[in-house]
Phi, psi and omega in degrees: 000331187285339166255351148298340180289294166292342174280345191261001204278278209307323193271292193287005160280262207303331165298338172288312194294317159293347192249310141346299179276342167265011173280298189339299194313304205293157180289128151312161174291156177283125174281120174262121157202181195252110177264132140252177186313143159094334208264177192222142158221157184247142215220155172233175227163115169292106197233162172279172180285139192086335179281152204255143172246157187215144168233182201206164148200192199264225197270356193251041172223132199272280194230144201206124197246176160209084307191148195207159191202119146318133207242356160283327213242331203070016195292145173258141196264331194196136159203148204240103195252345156351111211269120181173167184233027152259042208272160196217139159242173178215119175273130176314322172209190160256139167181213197243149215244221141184145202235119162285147173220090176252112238269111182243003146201177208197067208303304193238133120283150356264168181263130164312154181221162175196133192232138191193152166232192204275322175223052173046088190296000000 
């Protein structure tokens, strides 16, 4: 019975381990919300070096910026201000960040948003 114990120990140990290691893999869901003009949300996040994060919104929305800050220093590292309702950032190294999302025009309000990185911040 005593071995039965550790073999059954050891098989829900690795089932954790497996399950553990495909949670890493898969991407986070996409952060959504509804912004009117002008208003902003800020999200933190862990990113890899390189990685890239992008936002998106819907069709009433003309333009849309974004911004990434060291989330130690508040320093800002990157931002994509471009009039497009695609902005895209790139992170400089890994840590840990913090992502402005600012709604910069905004025909019917308010506009759906979608926030995402490359390996799910």
């Amino acid at each position: 019975m005593a071995k039965f114990g550790v073999k059954m120990t050891a098989t829900v140990a690795l089932g954790a381990i497996a399950v553990a290691t495909t949670a890493t893999i898969a991407q986070a869901q996409s952060r959504v919300d509804w912004l009117h003009h002008g208003e902003t949300i800020t999200y933190n996040g862990y990113l890899l070096a390189e990685e890239s994060v992008f936002a998106s919104c819907d069709n009433d929305c003309a333009d849309l910026d974004i911004f990434l800050y060291d989330a130690v220093s508040g320093e800002l590292v990157a931002s994509d201000t471009l009039v497009d309702a695609v902005p895209v950032v790139v992170s400089p190294y890994e840590g840990d960040f913090l992502i402005e999302v600012v709604m910069a025009s905004c025909s019917l309000e308010p506009c759906e948003t979608w926030t995402d990185s490359d390996a799910g911040f």
